[in-house]
C-alpha positions, -999 to +999 in steps of 0.1 A: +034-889-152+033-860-128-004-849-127+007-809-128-033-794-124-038-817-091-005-809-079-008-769-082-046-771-068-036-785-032-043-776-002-007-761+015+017-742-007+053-735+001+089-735-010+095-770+000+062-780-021+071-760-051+107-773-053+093-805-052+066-803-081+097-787-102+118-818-092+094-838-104+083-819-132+120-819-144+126-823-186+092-836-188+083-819-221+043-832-214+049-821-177+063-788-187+032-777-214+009-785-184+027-760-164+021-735-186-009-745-195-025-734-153+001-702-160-030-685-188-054-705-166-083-680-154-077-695-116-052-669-102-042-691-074-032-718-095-015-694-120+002-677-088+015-715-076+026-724-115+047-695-118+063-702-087+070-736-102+083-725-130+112-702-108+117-729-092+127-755-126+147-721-139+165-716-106+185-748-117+179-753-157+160-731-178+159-748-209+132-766-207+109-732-206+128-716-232+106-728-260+080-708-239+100-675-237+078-656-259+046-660-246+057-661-208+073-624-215+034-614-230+018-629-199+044-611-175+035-578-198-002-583-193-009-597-162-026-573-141-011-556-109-031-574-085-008-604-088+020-593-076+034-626-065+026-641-099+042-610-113+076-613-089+081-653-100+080-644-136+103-614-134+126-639-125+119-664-149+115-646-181+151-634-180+163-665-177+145-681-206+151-653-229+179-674-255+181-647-284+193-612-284+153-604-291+138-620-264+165-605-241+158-570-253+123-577-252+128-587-213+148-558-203+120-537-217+097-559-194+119-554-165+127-515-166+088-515-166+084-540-132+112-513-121+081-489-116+058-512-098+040-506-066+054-541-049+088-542-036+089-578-044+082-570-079+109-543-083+134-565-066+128-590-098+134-564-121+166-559-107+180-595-105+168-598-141+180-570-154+214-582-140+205-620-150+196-605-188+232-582-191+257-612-183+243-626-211+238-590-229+269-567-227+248-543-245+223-540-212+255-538-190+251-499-184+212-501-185+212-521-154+242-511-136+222-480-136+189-493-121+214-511-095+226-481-088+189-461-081+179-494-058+211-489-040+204-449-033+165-451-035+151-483-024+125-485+000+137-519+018+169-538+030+155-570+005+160-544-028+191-529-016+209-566-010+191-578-041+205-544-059+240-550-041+244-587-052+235-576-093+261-553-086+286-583-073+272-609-103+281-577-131+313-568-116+326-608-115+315-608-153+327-580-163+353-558-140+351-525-124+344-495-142+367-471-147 
């Protein structure tokens, strides 16, 4: 059983660690309620490392967080600015978990907020999932081809522009040019 609260409370963090806690973590249904568990913990460090977790099991299957879709869409809403990190790994996540038309309305509305955030790394999320949210939504198609197309003209660093440039790719593969 992969020990998830002695895992996230170590010593060195990184990519290579956090891909590796979500390889571990995998389907584990017992594994995956930890997880979320140290994500509404009160240690923001831990929180910050879970979250990263979590994009990382996403990045490659998000089913096994989309029984969590819900509350991890509150805690993206309410978490304050201050953890910005925290705030950038689930802007990534909650699109992807979001399996009903609700919950993907619910995360565009979440995203279009993160659009107006102080951290570049957080507004880059909200534009990779507002893109991630309308290939699975046509109905959000024109709502982020538009914040795409802000990011493009407006944004502040080459990371959004590319980020904003590669939405525009993903939408454009799934659904053609526009007219």
């Amino acid at each position: 059983m992969v020990r998830v609260r002695e895992r996230l409370r170590g010593k060195s963090w990184g990519l290579a660690r956090a891909r590796g806690i979500a390889a571990e973590i995998g389907g584990n249904r017992a594994a995956v309620r930890a997880l979320v568990v140290e994500l509404f913990g009160e240690d923001v460090e831990v929180r910050k490392r879970a979250a990263d977790v979590a994009r990382r099991i996403t990045e490659r299957d998000a089913r096994p967080l989309e029984g969590y879709a819900d509350e991890l869409a509150g805690l993206l809403e309410s978490l304050p600015v201050v953890e910005s990190r925290t705030r950038w790994h689930l802007g990534l996540v909650v699109p992807r978990v979001a399996h009903t038309r609700l919950q993907r309305l619910r995360a565009a509305r979440v995203m279009q907020l993160l659009a107006q955030d102080e951290s570049n790394v957080v507004r880059c999320s909200a534009v990779e999932g507002l893109g991630t949210l309308a290939l699975v939504e046509p109905s959000l198609r024109d709502e982020a081809e538009a914040m795409v197309e802000m990011y493009l003209r407006e944004g502040t660093t080459l990371a959004m522009k590319s980020r904003a440039r590669g939405v525009r790719k993903m939408l454009t593969k799934r659904y053609g040019e526009r007219l």
